[in-house]
N, C-alpha and C positions, 0 to 999 in steps of 0.2 A: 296264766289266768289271773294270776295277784297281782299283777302288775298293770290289769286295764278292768278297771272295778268297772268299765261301761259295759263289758262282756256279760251276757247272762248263759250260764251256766246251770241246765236243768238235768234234771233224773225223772223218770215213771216209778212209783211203787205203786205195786199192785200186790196184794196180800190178799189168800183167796178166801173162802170159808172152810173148805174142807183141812186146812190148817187149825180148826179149833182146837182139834187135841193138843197141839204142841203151841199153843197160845205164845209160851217163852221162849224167848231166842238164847238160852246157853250162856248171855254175857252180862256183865257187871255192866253199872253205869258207870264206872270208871272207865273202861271199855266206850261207852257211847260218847264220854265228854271228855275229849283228849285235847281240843285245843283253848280250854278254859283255865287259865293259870289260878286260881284256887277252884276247883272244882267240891272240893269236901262240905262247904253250905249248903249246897243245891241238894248233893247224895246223901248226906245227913239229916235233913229235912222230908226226902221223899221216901226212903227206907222209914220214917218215923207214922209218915201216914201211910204204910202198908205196899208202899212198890217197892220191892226190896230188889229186885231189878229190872230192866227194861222189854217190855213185851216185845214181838217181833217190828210191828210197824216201831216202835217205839228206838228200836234199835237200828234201825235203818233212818227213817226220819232225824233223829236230833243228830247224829254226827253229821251229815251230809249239810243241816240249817244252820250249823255252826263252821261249816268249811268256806264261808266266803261271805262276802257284803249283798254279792246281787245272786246268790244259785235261785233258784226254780223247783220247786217241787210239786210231784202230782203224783200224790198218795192217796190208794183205793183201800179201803179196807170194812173187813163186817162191822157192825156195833158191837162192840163190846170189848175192842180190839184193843183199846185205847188210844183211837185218831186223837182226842182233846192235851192229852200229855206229851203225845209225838209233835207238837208244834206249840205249847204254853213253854216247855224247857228251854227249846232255844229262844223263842220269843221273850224267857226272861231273861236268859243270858244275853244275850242280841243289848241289853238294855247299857245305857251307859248314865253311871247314876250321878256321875262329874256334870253333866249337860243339865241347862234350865228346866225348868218344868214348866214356867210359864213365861207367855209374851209381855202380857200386862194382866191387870187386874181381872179380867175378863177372856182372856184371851190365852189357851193353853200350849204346850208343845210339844205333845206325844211323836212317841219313837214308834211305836206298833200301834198299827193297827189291826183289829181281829174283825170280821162283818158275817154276821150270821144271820140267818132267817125269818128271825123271830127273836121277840123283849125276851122272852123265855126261854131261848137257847143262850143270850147274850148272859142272863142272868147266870145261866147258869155254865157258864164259862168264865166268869169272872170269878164264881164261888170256889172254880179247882186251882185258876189262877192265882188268888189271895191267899187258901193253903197251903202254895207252895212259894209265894212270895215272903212267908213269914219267915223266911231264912237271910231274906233281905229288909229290915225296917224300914230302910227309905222308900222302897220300891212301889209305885202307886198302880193299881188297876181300878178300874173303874167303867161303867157305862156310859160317860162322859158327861155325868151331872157335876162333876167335881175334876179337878187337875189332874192328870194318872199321867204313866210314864206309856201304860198301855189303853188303849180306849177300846172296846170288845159294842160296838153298834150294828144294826139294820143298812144297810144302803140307804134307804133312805133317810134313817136318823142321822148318818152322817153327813149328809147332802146338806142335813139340817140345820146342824150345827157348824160347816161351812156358810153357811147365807147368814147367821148370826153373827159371823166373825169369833165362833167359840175356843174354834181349833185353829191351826196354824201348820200344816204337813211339811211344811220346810226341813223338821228333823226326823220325817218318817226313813228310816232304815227296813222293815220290813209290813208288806203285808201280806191277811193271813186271809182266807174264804174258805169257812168250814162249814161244809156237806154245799158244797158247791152248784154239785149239780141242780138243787132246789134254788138258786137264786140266775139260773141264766134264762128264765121263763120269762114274758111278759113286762111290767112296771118294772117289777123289782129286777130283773135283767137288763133295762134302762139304765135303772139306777146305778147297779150294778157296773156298768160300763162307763159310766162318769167318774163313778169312786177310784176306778183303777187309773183312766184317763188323768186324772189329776194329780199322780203320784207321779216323781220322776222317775227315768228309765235304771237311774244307776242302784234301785231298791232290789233285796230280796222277796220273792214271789211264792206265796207257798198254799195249794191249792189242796184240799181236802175232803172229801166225800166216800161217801158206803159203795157208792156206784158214779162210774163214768159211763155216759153212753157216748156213741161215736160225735153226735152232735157237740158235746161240752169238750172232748178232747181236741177237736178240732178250734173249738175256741180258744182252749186255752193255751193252744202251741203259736196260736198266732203272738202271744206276748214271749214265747222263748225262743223267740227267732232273733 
């Protein structure tokens, strides 16, 4: 599989509710980030704002988004489980901070991409992003009113920002769609399906939502085939 990064390489998580009582999986984050050659930034930084280790999704998700360029992920889990941590960690490890940030003056070159539902989910995934980016100085997140390493937009804000010539996907390595299931509806399901369209195939895929219903499942297997 390391050897044809065109391969996509997916998993199911599914984490149920009646798991709340045991909310933690047992293991260190040293434990979940095994293939990161300084790992001690990251677990230094997140043990500082209160994860002192890795919740179940949390432990299942980041090793498996750090084990390849193109895996696949489709992880279900209740609120409150920490779906947002299980895919910001590797999505800032994923990051390579030697690579540009921008094309031109106007023109940026984010590595990840994140597409949520709403200003207000974006918003506020960039805010758990940025907490835990501050172990990294260079490390940019952003809603992509400014340069960032990670861009966290709407389907259609990012459509948007393609027609402007803002952004530049050439160096996307991974994208992310958190609570999924709300965006394969309608417009934003459209849009939804350009965003992805426009990425190439050799990217990692990482899909996220409270609930899959069979409808979303079946969409989202037709990309890890």
């Amino acid at each position: 599989e390391d050897g044809d990064e065109q391969e996509q390489v997916s998993t199911d998580i599914k984490l149920e509710e009646n798991e709340l009582d045991s909310l933690w999986a047992g293991k260190t984050w040293g434990d979940a980030i095994l293939k990161v050659d300084d790992p001690d930034k990251i677990i230094i930084r997140l043990v500082e704002l209160g994860y002192s280790k890795p919740s179940k999704i949390q432990a299942k998700t980041v090793p498996f988004g750090l084990s390849g360029k193109t895996v696949g992920i489709m992880a279900q889990s209740y609120p409150g489980s920490g779906k947002t941590l299980g895919f910001m960690v590797p999505a800032i490890l994923r990051v390579d901070l030697d690579r540009p940030l921008i094309k031109s003056k106007t023109t940026y070159l984010p590595q990840v991409i994140i597409l949520a539902h709403s200003i207000e989910l974006c918003s506020q995934i960039v805010r758990v992003g940025e907490q835990i980016a501050e172990a990294f100085p260079k490390l940019k997140i952003s809603t992509g009113k400014e340069a960032a390493h990670i861009i966290v937009k709407t389907p259609g804000g990012l459509l948007q920002l393609m027609a402007k010539k803002q952004v530049d996907l050439s160096n996307i390595n991974l994208l992310i769609v958190d609570e999924a299931d709300g965006q394969l509806q309608g417009e934003t399901g459209s849009q939804l399906n350009q965003c992805i369209s426009l990425h190439s195939p050799g990217i990692g895929l990482f899909f996220f939502s409270s609930n899959f219903g069979s409808e979303a499942i079946d969409y989202i297997n037709l990309f890890f085939k």
